[in-house]
N, C-alpha and C positions, 0 to 999 in steps of 0.2 A: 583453416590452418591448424584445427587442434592435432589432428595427426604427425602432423608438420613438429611441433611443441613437442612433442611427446620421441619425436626421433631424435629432435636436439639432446634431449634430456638425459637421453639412455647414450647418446654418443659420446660423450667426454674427452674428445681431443681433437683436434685439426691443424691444416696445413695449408698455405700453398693457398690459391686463388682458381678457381675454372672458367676459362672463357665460355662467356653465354650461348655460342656455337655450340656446343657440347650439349646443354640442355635442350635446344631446338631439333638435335639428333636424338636422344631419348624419348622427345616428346611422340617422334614422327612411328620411329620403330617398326613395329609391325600391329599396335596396339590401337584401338577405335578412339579417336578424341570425336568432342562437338558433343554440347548440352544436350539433354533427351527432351527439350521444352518444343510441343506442338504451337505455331502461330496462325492465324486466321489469318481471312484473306480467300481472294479469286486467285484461280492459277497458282498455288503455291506448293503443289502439293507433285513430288516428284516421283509417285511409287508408292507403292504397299507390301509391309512384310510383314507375314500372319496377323493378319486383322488392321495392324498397327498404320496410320499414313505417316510418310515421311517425311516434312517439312523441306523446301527448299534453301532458308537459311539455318539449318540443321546440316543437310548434307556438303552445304556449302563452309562448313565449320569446318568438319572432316577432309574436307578436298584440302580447306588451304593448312591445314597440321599434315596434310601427304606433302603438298609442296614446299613447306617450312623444314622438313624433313630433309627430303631430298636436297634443294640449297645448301642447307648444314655439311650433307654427306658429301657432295659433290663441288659443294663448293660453286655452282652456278645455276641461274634458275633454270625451270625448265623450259625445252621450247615445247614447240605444239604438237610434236610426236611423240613427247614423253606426257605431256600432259594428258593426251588420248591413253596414255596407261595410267595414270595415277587418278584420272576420274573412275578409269574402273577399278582400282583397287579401294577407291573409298567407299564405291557402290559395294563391294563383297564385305567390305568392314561394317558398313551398314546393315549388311541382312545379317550379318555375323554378331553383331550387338543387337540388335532386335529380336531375332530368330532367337540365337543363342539364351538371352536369356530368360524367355520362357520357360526355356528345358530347364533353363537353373533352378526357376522359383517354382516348376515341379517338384523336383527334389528335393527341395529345402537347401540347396545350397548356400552357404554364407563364408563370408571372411572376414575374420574379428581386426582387430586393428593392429594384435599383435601381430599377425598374422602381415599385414601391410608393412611393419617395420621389419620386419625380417625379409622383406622380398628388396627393401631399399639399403639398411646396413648389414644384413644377417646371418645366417648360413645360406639361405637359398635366395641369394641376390637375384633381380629380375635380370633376364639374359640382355634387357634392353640398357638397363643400369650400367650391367660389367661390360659390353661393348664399350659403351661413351667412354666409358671412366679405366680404359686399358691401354697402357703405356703401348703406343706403336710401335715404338724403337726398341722394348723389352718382348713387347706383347703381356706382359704381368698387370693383371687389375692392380690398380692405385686405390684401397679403401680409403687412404690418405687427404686424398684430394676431396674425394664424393663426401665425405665428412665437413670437408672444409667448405664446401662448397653449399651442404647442406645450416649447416652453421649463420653460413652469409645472406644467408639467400633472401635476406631482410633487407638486403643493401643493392638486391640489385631493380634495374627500370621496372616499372609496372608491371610494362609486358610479359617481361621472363617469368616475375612471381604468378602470373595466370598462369602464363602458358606448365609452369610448375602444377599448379594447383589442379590445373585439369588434367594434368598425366598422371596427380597424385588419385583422381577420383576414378582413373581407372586400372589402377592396378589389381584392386578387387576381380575385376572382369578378365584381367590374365589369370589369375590364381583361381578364377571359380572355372574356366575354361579349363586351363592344366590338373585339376580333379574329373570334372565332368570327361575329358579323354580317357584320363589315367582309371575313372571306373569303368569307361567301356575297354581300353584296351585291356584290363584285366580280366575281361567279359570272356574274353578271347579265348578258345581251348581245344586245342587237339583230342583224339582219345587217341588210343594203342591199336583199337582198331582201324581208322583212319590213316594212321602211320603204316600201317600192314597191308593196306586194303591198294596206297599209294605205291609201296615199294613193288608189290606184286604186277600192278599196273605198269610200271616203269620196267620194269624185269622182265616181263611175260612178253616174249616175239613170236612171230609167226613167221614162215613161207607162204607165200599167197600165187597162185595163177585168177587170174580177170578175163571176162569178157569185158567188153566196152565199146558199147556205142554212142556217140557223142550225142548231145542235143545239136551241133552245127551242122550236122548230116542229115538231118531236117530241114528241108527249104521254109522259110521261115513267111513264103509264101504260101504255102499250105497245112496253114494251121492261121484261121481268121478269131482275133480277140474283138467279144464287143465289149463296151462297157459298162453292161449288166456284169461280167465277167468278172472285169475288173475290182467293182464295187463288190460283187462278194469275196474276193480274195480280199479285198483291204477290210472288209468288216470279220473276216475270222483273222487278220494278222494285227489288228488295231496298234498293241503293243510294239511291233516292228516301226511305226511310222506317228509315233509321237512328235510333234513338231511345239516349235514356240513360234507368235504371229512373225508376219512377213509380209515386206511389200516386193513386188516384181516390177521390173525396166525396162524402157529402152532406149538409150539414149544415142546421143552422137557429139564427136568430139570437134571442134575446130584448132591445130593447134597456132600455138606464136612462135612462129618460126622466124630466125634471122633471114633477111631478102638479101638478094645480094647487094641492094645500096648498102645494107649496114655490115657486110661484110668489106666492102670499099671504105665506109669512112673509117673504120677499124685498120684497116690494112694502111690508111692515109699518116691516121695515129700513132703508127708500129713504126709508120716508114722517118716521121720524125722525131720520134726517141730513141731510134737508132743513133742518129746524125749526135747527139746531144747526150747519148751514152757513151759513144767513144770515146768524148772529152768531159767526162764527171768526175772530179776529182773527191766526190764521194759515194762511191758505188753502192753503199747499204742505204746511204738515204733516198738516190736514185731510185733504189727499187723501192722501197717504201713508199715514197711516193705516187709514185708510176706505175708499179704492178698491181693485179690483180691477187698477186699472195706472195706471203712474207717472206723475208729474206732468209736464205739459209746459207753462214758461210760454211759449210763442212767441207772438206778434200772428198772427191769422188775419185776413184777406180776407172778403167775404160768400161770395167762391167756394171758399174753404174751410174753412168752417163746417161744425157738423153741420146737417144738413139740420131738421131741430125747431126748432133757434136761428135759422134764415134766417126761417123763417115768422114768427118777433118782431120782424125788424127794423123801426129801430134800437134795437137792447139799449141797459139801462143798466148803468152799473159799478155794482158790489153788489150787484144782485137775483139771486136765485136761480129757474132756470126749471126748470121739470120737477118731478116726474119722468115720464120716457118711456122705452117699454118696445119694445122695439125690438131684431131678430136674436136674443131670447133674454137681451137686456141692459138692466136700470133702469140710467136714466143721471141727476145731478142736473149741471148748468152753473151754474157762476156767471163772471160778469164781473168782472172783480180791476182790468183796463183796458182805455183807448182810447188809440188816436195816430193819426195822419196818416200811411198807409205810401208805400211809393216807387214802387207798380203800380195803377194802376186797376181797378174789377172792372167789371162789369155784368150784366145778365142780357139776353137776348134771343129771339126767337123768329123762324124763318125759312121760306121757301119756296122750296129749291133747283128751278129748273129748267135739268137739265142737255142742250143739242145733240145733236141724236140725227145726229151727225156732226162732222170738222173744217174744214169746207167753212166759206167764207162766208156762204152761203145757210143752213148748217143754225145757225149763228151768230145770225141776223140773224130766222129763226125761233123760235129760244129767246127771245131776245131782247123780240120779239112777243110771245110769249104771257104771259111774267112782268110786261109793260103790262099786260094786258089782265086778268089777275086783278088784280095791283094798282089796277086801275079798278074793278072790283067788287067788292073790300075797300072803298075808299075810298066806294061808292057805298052799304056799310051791310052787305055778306058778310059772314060770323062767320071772321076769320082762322085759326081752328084746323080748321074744317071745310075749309076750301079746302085748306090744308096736309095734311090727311088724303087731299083728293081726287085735288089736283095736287103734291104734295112727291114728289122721288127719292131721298130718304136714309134713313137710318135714325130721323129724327126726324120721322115720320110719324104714327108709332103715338101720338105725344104733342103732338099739333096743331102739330107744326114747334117744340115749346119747348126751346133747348138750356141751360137751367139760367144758373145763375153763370159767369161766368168773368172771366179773371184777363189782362190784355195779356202776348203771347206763347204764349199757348194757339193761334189762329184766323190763316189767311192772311191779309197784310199789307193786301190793300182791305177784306178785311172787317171786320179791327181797327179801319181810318181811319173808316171808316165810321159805326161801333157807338161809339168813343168819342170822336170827332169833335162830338157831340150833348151834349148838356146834360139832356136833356127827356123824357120817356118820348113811344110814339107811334110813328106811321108812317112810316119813311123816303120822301121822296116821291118817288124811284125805283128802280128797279131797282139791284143795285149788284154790277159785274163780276168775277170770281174764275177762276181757273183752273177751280174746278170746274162753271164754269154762271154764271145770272145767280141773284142774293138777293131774296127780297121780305122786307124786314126791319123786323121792328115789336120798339122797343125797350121794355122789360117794365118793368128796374128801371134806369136812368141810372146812367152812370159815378159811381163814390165811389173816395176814396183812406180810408175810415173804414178803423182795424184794432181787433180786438177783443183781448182778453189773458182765457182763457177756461180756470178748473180745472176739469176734470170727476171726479166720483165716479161710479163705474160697478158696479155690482155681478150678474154672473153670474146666471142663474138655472138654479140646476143640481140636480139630483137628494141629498136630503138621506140621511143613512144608513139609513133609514126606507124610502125610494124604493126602496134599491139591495139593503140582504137582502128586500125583499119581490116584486124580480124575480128576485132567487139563488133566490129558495124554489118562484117557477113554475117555473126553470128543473128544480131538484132533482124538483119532481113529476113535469113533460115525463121526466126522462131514468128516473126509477121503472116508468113505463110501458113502456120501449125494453130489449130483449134482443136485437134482429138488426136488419137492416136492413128484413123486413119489418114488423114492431111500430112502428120508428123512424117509415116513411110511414104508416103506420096511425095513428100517434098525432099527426103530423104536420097530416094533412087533417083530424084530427077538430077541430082548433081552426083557425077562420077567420082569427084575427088573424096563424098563422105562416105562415111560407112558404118552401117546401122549398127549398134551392140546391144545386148541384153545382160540380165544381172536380175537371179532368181533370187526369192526367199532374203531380202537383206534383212538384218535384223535391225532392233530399235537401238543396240550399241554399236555395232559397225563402224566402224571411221574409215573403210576404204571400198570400194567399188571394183569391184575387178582388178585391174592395173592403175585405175586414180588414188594414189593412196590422200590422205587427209582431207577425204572428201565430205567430212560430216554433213558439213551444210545441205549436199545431195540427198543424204538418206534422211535427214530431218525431214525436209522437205516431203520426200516421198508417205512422210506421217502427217507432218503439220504444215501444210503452207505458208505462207509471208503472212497472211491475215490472223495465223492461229488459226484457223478449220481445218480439220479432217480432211485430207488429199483423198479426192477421186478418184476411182479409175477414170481415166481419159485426160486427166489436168494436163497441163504442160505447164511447167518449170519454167523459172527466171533464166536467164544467161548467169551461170555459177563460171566463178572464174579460180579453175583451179588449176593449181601448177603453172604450167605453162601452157595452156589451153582452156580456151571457153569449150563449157556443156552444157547441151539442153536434153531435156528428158522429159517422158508421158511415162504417167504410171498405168502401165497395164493388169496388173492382179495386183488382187491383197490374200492374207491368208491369217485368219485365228487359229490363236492358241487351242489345241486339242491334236486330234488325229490328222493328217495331212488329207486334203481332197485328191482327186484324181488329175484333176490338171495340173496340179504344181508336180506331181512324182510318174506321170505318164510313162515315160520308157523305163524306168524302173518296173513297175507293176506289170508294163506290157510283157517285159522280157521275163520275169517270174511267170506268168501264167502262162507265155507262149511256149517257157519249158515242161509247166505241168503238163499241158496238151502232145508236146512232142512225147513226153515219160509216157503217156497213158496210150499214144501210137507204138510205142517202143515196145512197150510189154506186152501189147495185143497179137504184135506181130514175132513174139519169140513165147508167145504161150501154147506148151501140146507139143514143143518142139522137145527132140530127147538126143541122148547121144552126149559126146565127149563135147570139152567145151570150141576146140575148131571145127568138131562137127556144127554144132549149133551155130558157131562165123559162120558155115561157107551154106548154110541154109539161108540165116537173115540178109546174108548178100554183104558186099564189099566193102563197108560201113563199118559192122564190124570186127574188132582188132582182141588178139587174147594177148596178152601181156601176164610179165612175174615181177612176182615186189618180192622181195625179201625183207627179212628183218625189220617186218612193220611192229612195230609195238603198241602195244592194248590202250595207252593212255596215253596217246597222240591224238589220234584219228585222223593220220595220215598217211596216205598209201604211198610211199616213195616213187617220185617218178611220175605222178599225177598229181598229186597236192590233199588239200581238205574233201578227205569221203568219211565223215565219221558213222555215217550208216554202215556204209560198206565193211569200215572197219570191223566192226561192233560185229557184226554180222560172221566175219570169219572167224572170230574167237568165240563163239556160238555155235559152230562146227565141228565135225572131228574130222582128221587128215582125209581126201578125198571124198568126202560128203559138197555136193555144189546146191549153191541157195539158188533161191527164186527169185528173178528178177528184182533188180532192188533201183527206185528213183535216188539218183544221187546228185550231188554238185553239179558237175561238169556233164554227165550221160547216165545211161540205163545200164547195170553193172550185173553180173554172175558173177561171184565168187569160191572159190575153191580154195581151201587149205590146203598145203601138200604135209606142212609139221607146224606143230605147236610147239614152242618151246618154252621151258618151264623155267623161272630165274636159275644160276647157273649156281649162286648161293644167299643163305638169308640175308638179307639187310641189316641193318644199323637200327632197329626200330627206334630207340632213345633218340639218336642223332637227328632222325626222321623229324621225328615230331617237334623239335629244336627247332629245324629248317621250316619247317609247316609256320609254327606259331611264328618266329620271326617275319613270315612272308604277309601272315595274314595282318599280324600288329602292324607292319609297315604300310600298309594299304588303311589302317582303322581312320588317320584321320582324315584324310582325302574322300573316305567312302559316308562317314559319319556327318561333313560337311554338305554332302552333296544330299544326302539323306534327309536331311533336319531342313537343304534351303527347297528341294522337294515339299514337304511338308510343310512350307510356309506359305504355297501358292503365293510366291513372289511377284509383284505386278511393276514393271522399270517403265517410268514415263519417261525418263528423263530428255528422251528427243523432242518433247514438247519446248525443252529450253536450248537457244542457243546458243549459252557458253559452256553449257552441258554436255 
């Protein structure tokens, strides 16, 4: 607490009282809390970064200052999808105080103490500090308070004086962090040549004609890959196919589904709070009690109603409608009340015809043609078939009907328009909008009615009946399964499952393909129930997630290094199936001469000559084709009808031809230039600096060994 002493001292005045919430927010910040003290011990050690192991009740300090945090800021704890994010945000705080500060004590980095009281009262308050301690309602930091609070802070529970004290021991580690950035971003440096070197690039276009012959014009049958093949593309691409480890899947899902008995006892349940809603003479505690979510008394609109209670309009106050069974949900409505609200609604139906141009003429055409259906509407057409025939929107599919809606929904003519009216019925013209001309028939006429609407809602879900008696197929499926080939054996023999896979998970993962908060699966796929090493062939407990049990065999595993051939197969295949098709490509247009459709109608029907325009040097994109940065490169290496030598590319085997090179049209901004450059790269420095430094810690995450981890 000498630090502590020493801020009092130089503070000299305060105010006001700070709730302890506030310091539980500073603590969490963005800053690493949790002692650096290593404990001994089996099993305790959750990872390694550079050299350093990680203690379990170490990591486990830092998790609970991320969720002490969060609480503070939100106000509620978290549940177990935010916690799958703030476990990994204390794992990067951790490589980030460990990693990090090696490079400190490289340098000699330090921060004096003066230094610490300035980052808590001083000119360069810590950003974590002036949050907590800024007036919401003003938005102006309070030094006022943070004084006063500093001041007291003798007075307040044990806990807060820790939890102080520990966020006091790390503000050194923001301030030695905010140097160590701040000398590499000033590392950062454009020259004038770079800036010129860019403008020119960006400047410098061409006219291009192409030949092009695809690699798909290659039967992908006649070109055989072994996996000698294979493995030598992957050992000269290594770099391409860095992997971190991974387990491989396959699992299968049973889910719990509501049966229809529990769809009946629900429906039995709806059908008597009905009876006993009509006569509640108090409607919000009725719902409260009885429904499945809270009461809400707002005034609703007809445009937003449940769509059930539109089809009654006009409700009355007290009747009870329903029950309606709907997404999996009995609903019962009652009407409690009516008023007069302050937005009109309506309902309409329309028949967009949008200008197949901005011209006049293609104006004055649209224009035309939305008469002349609205003549044969009017003349006895059925307006939803026409809407089907002649509508361009997406309210086609439903004879032009866009529902309820509410003024301020719809652009400003077609509002005037729609609630302009009194009357249901045909607009008897056309009516203009940015997006086309309308043909508008109004459905249900402007209302300002509002409705005041309780609803009881009641789930239809799977009863405890439903759910041990899918635990108990599950428990039979996994009786049958000893390996992975029993698992597909016993898999196919029942029609209703269906097998899935799930490559490369990693050791953080918390979701499986479509299972999200599946941790416990991918733990397992590392550690088993016993704490051993998972197998290839193991089979998995009955995990019960979500709303369905899964079992799973692990099929691969994969170390940290270069990727093997079976986990990346059709990647690899499809790469060297196009090297073999380029290397056919070029064999068979080698020796050939002539213009570049000469050379199409020799290689045969395959290939195609095409023109790009206005490719530019520092793209490396041909317009019209996408990423050829060979090809590119290649034509500005030309001079205007000079044609190159087949060239492997992207997409196929390319000839290119320059017809002009054009030269920037005038000099650039070079000062400006190099402004924009350094800005881009400083922007990028700490992102690339972190990734940099956790690279060079050979990071090692156990953490799936733990299961609250």
């Amino acid at each position: 607490m000498a630090l502590i002493n020493t801020i009092r001292e130089k503070s000299g005045w305060a105010v006001g009282t700070v709730a302890i919430g506030m310091l539980l927010f500073i603590v969490g910040g963005d800053l690493v809390g949790g002692n650096n003290r290593l404990f001994g011990g089996n099993n305790t050690t959750v990872g390694e970064v550079a050299g350093e192991k990680v203690e379990l009740a170490d990591f486990q300090n830092t998790l609970e200052q991320q969720k002490e945090a969060f609480a503070a800021q939100q106000g509620r704890q978290p549940d177990e999808q935010v916690m799958g994010y703030l476990r990994d945000q204390a794992w990067n705080l951790t490589i980030y105080r460990i990693a990090f500060q090696k490079e400190f004590e490289k340098l000699g980095l330090k921060v004096s103490d003066d230094e610490v009281v300035d980052m808590v009262q001083g000119k360069n308050i810590s950003p974590s500090i002036r949050q907590a301690f800024t007036n919401p309602q003003t938005g102006q930091f309070d030094r006022a308070k943070l004084l006063d609070y500093l001041r007291n802070l003798d007075k307040l529970p044990p806990q807060a004086r820790a939890a102080f004290e520990n966020f006091e021991a790390n503000l050194p580690i923001e301030r030695m962090a905010n140097k160590y950035n701040n000398l590499m971003k000033l590392s950062t440096y454009v020259t004038s040549a770079e800036a010129k070197n860019y403008l020119t690039n960006q400047g410098t276009t061409a006219n291009a004609r192409y030949l092009l012959v695809p690699y798909y014009t290659v039967s992908d049958s006649s070109v055989k890959v072994t996996d000698a093949e294979l493995q030598a593309y992957l050992d000269k691409h290594k770099s391409r196919y860095k992997v971190e480890q991974g387990r491989s899947i396959e699992y299968v899902t049973i889910p719990v589904a509501a049966s229809v008995e529990d769809s009946s006892a629900v429906r039995s349940t709806i059908d008597q709070l009905a009876t006993q809603f009509q006569s509640a003479s108090n409607d919000s505690l009725f719902v409260k009690l009885n429904s499945d979510q809270p009461y809400n008394g707002a005034y609703l609109s007809p445009a937003d109603l449940p769509e059930k209670l539109r089809e009654n309009l006009p409700l009355t106050v007290g009747q009870v409608y329903g029950p309606y069974a709907e997404n999996g949900v009995y609903s019962l409505f009652k009407v409690t009340g009516e008023k007069k609200g302050e937005q009109a609604a309506a309902r309409a139906s329309h028949i967009l015809i949008k200008p197949e141009g901005t011209t006049p003429e293609a104006k004055a055409a649209a224009k035309a043609k939305a008469q002349d259906i609205l003549n044969k509407i009017k003349g006895g057409a059925d307006f939803a078939a026409m809407a089907r025939q002649y509508g361009t929107d997406g309210t086609t599919a439903t004879g032009g009907d866009l529902g309820w809606f509410s003024q301020g929904r719809m652009v400003p003519e077609f509002e005037k328009a729609v609630f302009g009216t009194t009357s249901k019925g045909l607009l008897p013209a056309p009516v203009e909008t940015s997006f086309g001309y309308h043909i508008i028939k109004i459905t249900q006429p402007k209302t300002y009615q509002t409705y005041q609407v309780a609803a009881v809602q009641k789930a239809i879900v799977p009863t405890d009946a439903t759910r041990d008696a899918a635990y108990q197929r599950a428990q039979d499926l996994k009786g049958q399964i000893t390996d992975v080939e029993s698992f597909r054996k016993a898999v196919a023999a029942d029609k209703s499952l269906q097998k899935q896979e799930a490559q490369g998970l990693g050791t953080a993962d918390r979701s499986v393909n479509n299972l999200q908060n599946a941790r416990e699966l991918v733990r397992w796929a590392y550690y088993g129930n016993n704490g051993k090493e998972t197998k290839v062939g193991d089979v998995s407990e009955v995990f019960d997630i979500g709303d369905q049990y899964v079992i799973a065999v692990l099929t691969g595993t994969r170390s940290k290094g270069t990727a093997d051939i079976a986990s990346i197969r059709p990647e690899l295949t499809a790469q060297v199936r196009n090297d073999m098709k380029a290397e056919q490509i070029i064999n068979k247009l080698k020796g050939k001469t002539g213009t570049l459709e000469q050379l199409a109608a020799a290689y045969g029907p395959s290939a195609q000559v095409k023109t790009a325009d206005n490719v530019v040097l520092g793209s490396g994109v041909l317009p019209g084709l996408g990423a050829e940065p060979a090809a590119v490169g290649k034509i500005f290496g030309l001079k205007a009808g000079q044609k190159s030598a087949p060239i492997q590319g992207e997409q196929g085997v390319l000839i290119v031809e320059p017809t002009a090179i054009n030269a920037p049209a005038a000099a650039g901004d070079v000062a400006a230039t190099r402004k924009q450059l350094m800005e881009q790269r400083t922007a990028r420095a700490d992102g690339l600096l972190y990734e940099a430094v956790k690279a060079n810690a050979n990071v090692k995450d156990d953490r799936v060994k733990f299961p609250s981890l």
